[in-house]
N, C-alpha and C positions, 0 to 999 in steps of 0.2 A: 443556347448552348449547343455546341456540336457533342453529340454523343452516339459515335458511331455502333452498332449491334452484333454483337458476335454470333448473333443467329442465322442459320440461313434462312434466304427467303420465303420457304413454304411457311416455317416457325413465326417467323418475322409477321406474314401478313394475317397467323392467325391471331395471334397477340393484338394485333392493330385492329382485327373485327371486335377481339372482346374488351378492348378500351373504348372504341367508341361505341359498343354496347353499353360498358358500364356509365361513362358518360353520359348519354342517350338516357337512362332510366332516370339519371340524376335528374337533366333538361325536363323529363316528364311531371318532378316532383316538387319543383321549386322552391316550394316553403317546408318542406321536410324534406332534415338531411338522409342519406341515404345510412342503413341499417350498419353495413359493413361499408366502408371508404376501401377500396385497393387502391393499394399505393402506387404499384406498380403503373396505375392507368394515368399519371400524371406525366407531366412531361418534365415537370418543376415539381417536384413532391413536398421541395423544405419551402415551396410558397404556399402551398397545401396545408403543411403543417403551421406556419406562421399566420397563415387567417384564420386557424383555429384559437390559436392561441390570440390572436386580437377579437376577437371577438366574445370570448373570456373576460378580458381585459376589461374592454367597454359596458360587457354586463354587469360586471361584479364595482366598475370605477374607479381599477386596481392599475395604476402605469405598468403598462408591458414588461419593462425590465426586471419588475418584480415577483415573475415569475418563471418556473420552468415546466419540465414535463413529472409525472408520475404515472409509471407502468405498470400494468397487470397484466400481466400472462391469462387470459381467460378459460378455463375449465372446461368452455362447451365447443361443442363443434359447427362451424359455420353458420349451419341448417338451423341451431338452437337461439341463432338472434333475431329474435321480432322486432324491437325496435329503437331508436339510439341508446346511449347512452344518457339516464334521466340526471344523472350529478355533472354534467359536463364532459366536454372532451370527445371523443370519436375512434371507434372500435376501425383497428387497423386488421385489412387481412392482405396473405397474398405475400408473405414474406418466407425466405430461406435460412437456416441457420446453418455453417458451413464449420468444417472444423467441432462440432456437437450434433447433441442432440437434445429433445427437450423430455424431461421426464414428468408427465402430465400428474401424475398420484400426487407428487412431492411438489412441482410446482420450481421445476429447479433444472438448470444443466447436467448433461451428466454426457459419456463418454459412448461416442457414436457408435451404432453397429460394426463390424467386419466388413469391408469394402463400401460406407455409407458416405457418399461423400455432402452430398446435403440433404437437408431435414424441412419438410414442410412444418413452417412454426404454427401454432396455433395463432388466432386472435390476438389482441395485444390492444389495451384499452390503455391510448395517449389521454393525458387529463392535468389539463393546463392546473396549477397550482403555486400558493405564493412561497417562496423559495425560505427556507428554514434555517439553513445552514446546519442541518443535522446530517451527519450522512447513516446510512443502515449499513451493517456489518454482513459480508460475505456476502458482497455484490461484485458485478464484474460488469464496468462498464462497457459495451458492447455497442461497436462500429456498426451502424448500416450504412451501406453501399449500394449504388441502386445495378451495377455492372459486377460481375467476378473482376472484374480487371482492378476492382479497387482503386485506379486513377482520377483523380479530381470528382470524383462521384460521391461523394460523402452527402449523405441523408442527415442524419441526427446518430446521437450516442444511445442506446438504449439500456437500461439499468437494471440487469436480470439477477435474480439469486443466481448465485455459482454454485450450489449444492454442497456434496461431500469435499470439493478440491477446492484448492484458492483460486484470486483473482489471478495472480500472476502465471497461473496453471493455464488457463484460456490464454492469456495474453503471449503464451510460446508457443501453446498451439494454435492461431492467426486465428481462430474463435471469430466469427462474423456472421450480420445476417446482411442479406443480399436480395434485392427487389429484384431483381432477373437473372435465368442464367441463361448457359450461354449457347444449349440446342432447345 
């Protein structure tokens, strides 16, 4: 995929040291996955995500289609994960929420600072699960993007509480999380 960077190049090539650092520690560790996965360091992130969830799959001897994701917003701060997730699935860092912000007490969106144009999101525990047809009330399904430009960049949807406002309240204001931006 061509996905050209709206960074400039000093931006640019330090991004590219700390992917192939994050990379690099992975390489180091082979048989344990790594604590936190950033998303951002992939180049294909929804391939990223898709061998997570196959590999669910084949554990559990559940056909792929019968599954989706289940997110949690996690509570702690980077520094506080030792080591994966023990129930499945892979703690996501390194993502923006654009259009919000994230109200850590409540665990829920809520309406950006004064000139806040994006939000370092917390953690976010992806967790391959078999698909129920229940849906939970006062969710907002939420776009990630791995570029602000939002063009053919689509990552996965993510299903966050909307807090005090509805769905359709994010969905006017372009509400988005975003694996990079763009200085």
């Amino acid at each position: 995929m061509d996905r050209p960077s709206l960074k400039p190049l000093g931006a640019w090539c330090r991004e590219l040291f700390l992917r192939g650092a994050h990379l690099q520690g992975w390489a180091n560790a082979p048989r344990a996955p790594p604590t936190l996965c950033w998303l951002p360091a992939f180049v294909v992130p929804t391939g990223f995500l898709t061998a997570v969830m196959q590999t669910t799959a084949r554990g559990e001897s559940w056909p792929i289609d019968t599954l989706c994701w289940e997110f949690t917003v996690m509570p702690l701060e980077e520094s506080g994960f030792v080591r994966p997730p023990r129930d499945g699935g892979v703690y996501i860092r390194g993502q923006y929420l654009e259009g919000a912000s994230w109200f850590r007490k409540d665990g829920c969106l809520q309406e950006p600072l004064p000139m806040q144009l994006v939000f370092p999101m917390s953690p976010i525990h992806f967790k391959p699960v078999r698909i129920t047809g229940k849906r939970m009330r006062n969710r907002y399904v939420c776009p990630c993007y791995y570029y602000p430009l939002r063009m053919g960049a689509f990552v996965v949807a993510v299903d966050l509480p909307a807090g005090k406002e509805s769905s359709d309240f994010w969905v006017k204001r372009g509400t988005a999380m975003l694996c990079t931006l763009a200085a």
